[in-house]
N, C-alpha and C positions, 0 to 999 in steps of 0.2 A: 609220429604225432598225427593224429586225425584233422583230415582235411576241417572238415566241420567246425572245427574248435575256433579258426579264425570268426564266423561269423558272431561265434556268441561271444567272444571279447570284445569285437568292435560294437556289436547291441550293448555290452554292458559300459564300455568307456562312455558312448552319447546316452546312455541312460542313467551314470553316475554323475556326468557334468551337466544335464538337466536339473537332478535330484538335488545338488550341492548347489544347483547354483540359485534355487528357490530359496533352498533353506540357512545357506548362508547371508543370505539378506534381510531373513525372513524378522529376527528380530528387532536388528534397527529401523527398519519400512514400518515394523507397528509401534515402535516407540515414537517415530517422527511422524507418521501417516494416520493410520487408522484407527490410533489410539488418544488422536488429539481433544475427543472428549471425557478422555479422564485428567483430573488433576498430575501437573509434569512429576512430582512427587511417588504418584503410585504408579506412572507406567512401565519403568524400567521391571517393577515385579508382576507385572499385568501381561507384560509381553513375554517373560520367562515362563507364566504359567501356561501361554497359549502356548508356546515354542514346545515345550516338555508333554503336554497336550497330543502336540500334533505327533512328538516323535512316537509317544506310546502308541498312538493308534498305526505308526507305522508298523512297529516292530511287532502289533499282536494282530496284523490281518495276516500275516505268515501263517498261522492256524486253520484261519480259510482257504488260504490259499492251499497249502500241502493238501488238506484233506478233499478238493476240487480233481489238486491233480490224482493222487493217491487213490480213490476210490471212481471218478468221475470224467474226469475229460484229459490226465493225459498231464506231462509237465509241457508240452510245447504248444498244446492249445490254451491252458491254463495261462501262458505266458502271454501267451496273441491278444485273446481277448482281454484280460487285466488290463497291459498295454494300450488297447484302446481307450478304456476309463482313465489311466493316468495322463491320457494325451487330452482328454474331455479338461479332467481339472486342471493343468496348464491354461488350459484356454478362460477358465473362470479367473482364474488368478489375473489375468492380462487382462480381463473384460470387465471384470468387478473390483477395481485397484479401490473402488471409493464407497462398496459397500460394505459391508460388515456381513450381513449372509450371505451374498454373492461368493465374499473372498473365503469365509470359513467355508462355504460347500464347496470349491477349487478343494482348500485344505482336505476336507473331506474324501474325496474325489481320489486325489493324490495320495493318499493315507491307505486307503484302498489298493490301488492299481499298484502303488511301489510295494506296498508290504505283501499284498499278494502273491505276486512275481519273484519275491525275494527268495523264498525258500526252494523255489524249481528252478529258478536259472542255475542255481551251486547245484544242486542235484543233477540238472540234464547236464550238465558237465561232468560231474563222475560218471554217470549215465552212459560216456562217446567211449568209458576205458572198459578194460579185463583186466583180471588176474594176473597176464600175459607184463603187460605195459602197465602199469599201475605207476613204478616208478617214475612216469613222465606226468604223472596225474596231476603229484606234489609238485611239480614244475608249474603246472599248467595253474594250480591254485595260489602259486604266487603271483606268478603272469596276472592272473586273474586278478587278484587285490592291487598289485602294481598299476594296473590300465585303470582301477576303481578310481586312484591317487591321480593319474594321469586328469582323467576327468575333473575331479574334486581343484587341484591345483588351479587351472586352467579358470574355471568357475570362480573360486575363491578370491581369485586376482581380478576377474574382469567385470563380475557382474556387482560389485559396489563400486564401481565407476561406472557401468551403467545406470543403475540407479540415482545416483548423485548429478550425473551430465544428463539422462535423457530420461528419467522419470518409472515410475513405477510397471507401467504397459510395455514397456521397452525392455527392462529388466526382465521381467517376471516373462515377458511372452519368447524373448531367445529358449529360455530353457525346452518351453514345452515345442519348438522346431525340433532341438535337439533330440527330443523326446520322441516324435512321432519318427525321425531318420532313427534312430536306436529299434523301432516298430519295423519299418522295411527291411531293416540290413539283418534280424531276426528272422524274416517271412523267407528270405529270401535263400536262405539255408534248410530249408525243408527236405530237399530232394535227399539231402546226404546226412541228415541225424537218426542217429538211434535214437528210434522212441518206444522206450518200454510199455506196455497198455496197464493202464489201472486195474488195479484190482478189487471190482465192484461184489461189494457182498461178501466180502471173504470172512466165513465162520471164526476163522484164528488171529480176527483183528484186535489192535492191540487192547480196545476198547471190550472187547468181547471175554478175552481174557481177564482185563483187568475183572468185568465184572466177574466172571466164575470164580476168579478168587475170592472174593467181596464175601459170594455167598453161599459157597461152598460148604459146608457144613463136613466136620470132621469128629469120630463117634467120641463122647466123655472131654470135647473141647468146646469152647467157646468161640465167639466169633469178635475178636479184642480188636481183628483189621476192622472190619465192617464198624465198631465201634468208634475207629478211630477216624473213618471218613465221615461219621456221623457228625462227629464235634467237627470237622471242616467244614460241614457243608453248615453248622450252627455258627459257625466263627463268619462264614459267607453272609448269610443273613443279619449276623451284627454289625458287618462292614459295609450293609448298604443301608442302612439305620445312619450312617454318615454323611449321604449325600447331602442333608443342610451346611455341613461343618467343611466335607471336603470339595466339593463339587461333583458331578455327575462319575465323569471318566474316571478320574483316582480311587473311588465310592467300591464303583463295578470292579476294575482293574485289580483290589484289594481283595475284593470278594473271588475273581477269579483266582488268584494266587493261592487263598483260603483252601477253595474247594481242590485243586490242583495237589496241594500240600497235602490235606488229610485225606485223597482217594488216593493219592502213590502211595504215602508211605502204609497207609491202612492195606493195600493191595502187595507192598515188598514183604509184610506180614505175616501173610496168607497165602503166599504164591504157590506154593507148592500145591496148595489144594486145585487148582487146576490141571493136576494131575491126573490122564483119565478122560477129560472134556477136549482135552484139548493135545496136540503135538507136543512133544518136547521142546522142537526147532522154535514155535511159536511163545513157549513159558519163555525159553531163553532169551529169545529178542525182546519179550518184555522186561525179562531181569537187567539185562542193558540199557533200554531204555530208562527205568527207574532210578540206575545206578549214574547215566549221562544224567537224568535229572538235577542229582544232589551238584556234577561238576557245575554245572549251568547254574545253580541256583545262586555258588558261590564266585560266579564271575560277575553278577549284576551289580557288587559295589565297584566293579570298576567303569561300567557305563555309565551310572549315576556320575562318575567325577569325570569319564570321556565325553559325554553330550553338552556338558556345560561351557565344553571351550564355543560354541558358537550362541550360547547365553550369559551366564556369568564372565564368562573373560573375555569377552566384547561390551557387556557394561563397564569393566573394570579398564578395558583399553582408554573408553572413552574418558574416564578420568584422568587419564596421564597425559603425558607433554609427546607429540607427535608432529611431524613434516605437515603444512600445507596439503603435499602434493599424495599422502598415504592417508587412507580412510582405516579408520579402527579394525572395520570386519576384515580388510585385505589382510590381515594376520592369521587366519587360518588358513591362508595359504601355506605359509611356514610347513603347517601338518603334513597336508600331501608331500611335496617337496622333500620333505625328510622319508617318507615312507618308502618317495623312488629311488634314496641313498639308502635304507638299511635295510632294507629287504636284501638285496644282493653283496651287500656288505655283510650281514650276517651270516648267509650261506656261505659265500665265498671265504671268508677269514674268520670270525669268532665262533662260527659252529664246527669248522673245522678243526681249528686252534683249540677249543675245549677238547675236541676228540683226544689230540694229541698228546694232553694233559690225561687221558682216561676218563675224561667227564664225560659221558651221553647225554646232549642237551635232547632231551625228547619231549614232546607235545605237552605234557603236564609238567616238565618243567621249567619249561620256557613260558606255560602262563603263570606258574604260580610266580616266576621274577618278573611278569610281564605290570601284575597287579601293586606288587611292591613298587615298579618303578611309578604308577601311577598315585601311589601316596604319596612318593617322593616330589611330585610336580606341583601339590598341591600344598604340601610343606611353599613351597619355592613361592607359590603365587600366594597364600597368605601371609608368607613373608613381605609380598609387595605391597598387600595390601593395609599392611599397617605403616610402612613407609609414606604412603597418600596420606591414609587418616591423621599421618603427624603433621603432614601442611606442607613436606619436603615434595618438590618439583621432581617426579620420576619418569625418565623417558622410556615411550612403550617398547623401546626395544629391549631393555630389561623381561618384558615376556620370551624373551627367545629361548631363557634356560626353564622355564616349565614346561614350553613348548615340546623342546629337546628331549625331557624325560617322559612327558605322555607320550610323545611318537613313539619313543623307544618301547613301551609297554605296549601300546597299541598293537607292532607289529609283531609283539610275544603272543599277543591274546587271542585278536581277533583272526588276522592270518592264517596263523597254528590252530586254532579252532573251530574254523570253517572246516577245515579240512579232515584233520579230528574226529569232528561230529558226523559228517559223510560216511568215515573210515570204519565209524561203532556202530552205524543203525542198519539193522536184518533190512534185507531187499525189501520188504513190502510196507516195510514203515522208515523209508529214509528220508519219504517229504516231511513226514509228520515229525522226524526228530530235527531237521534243519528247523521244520514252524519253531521247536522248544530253542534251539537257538538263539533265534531271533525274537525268540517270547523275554528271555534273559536283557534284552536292552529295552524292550517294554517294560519291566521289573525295575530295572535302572531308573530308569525317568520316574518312577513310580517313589521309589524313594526322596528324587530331587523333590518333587510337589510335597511329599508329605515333611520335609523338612523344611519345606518353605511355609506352608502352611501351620507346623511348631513355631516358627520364628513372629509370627502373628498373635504368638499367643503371651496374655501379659503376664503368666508368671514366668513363662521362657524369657522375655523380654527383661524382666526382672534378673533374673538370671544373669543372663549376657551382660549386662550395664554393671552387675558386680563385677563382673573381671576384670573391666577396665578397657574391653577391645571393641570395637564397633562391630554390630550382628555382622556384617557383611566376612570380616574376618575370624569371625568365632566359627562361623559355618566354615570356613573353608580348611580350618585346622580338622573343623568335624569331621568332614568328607576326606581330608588325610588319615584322621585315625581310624574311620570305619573301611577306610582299603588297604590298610596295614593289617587289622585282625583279620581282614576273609584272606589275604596273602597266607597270615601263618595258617589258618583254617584248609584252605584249598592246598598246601604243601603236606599237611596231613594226611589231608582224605588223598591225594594223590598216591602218594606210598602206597596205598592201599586199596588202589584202583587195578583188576584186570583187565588189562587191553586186548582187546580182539578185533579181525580183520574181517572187515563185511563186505570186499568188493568184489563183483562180477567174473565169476567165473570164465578162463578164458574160451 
């Protein structure tokens, strides 16, 4: 195992229990705090929109970030510097508990530095293996998400009892300590990381490619790709014709997806005409990438219903019957906790155990059961929720069986997919394909607002009140059945996925 590898687990443990432990607090602090001048009525969905807000912008500075490291400065300077901004907005959040643009530039600040760092820490980690050792890589990517859990848990359980006993400054500023020691215990591993240099300017990027296809012209054809980024990039501009209706971020974020959509697939098209301009090796890592695209695009219903455990079912706690002595948000601790039981539970007995049966649980199969279990959870928790709405006294420990089955999914999806997506993307676009990773839970949240933002609407509203179930539960039957069809969706396209192996030669 590479000596190295220690420093960057223990940077990412104080830098997930910083991250979790802002953002587990994050939206009861603005429903009781900073949201006290909107009427009590709307803030529970004021604070879910700013929550969903914040996570998008976390999951789409991944973008900036890969392509810093990628072409620019490097995944370990990439990480340093970021770092620094995320230890900035810590310090806004503890310093500005009482304003409203103070706190949302912290948020800002944070959204940045976390989402930036996000896609090169998973990469400099593949990055310490070869060809050689690779087997210890998927160790190490468990470890990896294990120590994520470790953090998160920790956070989870402690910082809504800070909050509650010692105030908002107290709360919000532990993390960012945590934050700036995750910042040293990173520096301080320099001497002994591989750090691969960016590759600035390079002709056969993926961007370069893409365009040669675009515009490639091939004799007695048409160019029907080029067309079809056309109508994206028109569907873009129709989506931001919505900022009155949706708000700014979702507007843009809609629009990026737009344009994202109709330049891949207009580009998967036409690939071949970059035949000629460009390497094979290079077309190929873009047919990968395009092809990682379609996975990624159909794992984003299950974010949409994974981000909500720390908004929807933290409002939904607060209505049930609970201890004195346990505050609502201390229940996503639960998540961690279980992550640090099935992760090695899985390896050790059910992944084996299938073996033995002749089943090969492999990376697309384990998410397409990982997304079905997350519809399953949501079955579970709209079932509690019409139990409340009947007036019957439910105790919140009944959340423990939805709990139970998003973790189980989680650690199909997310885990298995980290690693995954390292394992598919060509050497010189691995930052860029982890950014589309972590663009996939941007996508997520993207849906939650735009569904929260239907439920706003009086004929949807009309709607809902026919069936007889209050919105709150109508949505979350919704959000089960839309991760039930991308489950059968992504079990499809899986079959039909060729896997290939993209790691460093030894």
């Amino acid at each position: 195992m590479p000596r190295q590898i220690g420093y960057i687990i223990g940077n990412e443990g104080c830098e997930r229990f910083s991250f979790y432990g802002m953002r587990n607090i994050l939206t009861p602090f603005l429903i009781t705090s900073l949201l006290m001048y909107l009427p009590a009525a709307d803030r529970p969905g004021a604070a879910k929109d700013i929550f969903h807000t914040f996570v998008i912008g976390v999951y789409f500075f991944p973008l900036l970030g890969g392509w810093l490291a990628d072409r620019w400065l490097g995944k370990y300077r990439t990480v340093l510097w970021l770092s620094l901004i995320y230890c900035v907005g810590h310090a806004c959040l503890a310093i500005f508990e009482r304003s409203v643009a103070g706190f949302y530039t912290g948020l800002a600040l944070i959204a940045l530095g976390s989402g930036g760092i996000k896609p090169c820490v998973a990469s400099f980690v593949g990055d310490q293996f070869t060809a050689r050792n690779r087997h210890l890589a998927r160790i190490v990517f468990d470890a990896f998400y294990w120590i994520i859990n470790v953090g998160s848990f920790f956070a989870s359980l402690l910082m809504p009892l800070f909050l509650r006993h010692y105030g908002a400054a107290v709360a919000f500023g532990i993390p960012g300590v945590l934050m700036f020691v995750a910042t040293i215990v990173f520096w301080m591993g320099r001497h002994q990381y591989v750090m691969l240099p960016p590759v600035a300017h390079d002709p056969d990027s993926f961007a370069r490619v893409v365009r040669t296809a675009l515009t490639a012209r091939a004799p007695g054809e048409g160019r029907p790709g080029l067309v079809v980024a056309f109508v994206g990039l028109l569907a873009a501009v129709a989506s931001l014709a919505l900022i009155p209706v949706l708000g700014v971020v979702p507007a843009v974020c809609l629009a990026f997806v737009a344009t994202l959509a109709g330049v891949g697939s207009g580009a998967r098209m036409q690939l071949d005409r970059a035949q000629g301009g460009h390497p094979e090796r290079a077309i190929e890592g873009v047919r990968v990438v395009l092809r990682m695209l379609v996975v990624f695009a159909l794992v984003t219903p299950f974010w949409s219903l994974f981000d909500q455990k720390a908004s929807t079912w933290i409002v939904q706690a607060g209505e049930m019957d609970f201890p004195s002595w346990l505050h609502p948000a201390q229940m996503q601790a639960i998540n961690p906790a279980l992550v640090l039981l099935l992760i090695p539970f899985n390896n050790l007995a059910v992944f084996p155990f299938l073996r033995r049966l002749g089943y090969e649980p492999t990376a697309l199969r384990r998410m397409t059961a990982g997304i079905g279990f997350a519809a399953l959870a949501w079955v579970a928790v709209g079932s509690i929720q019409l139990a409340i709405d009947g007036g019957d006294p439910v105790s919140i420990f009944w959340q423990l069986l939805p709990y139970v089955l998003l973790t189980s999914g989680e650690v199909l999806v997310s885990a298995t997919g980290l690693e995954f997506a390292y394992s598919q993307a060509p050497p010189s676009m691995k930052g860029t394909l982890m950014s589309f990773w972590t663009l996939s839970v941007t996508v997520g949240n993207l849906w939650v607002l735009l569904a929260n933002a239907g439920v706003r609407n009086v004929t949807v509203l009309g709607y809902i009140q026919n069936t007889g179930i209050s919105t709150s539960a109508f949505q979350m039957f919704f959000f089960a059945a839309f991760a039930g069809v991308a489950a059968v969706a992504f079990g499809w396209y899986a079959r039909r996925y060729r896997v290939v192996d993209n790691y460093r030669a030894a």
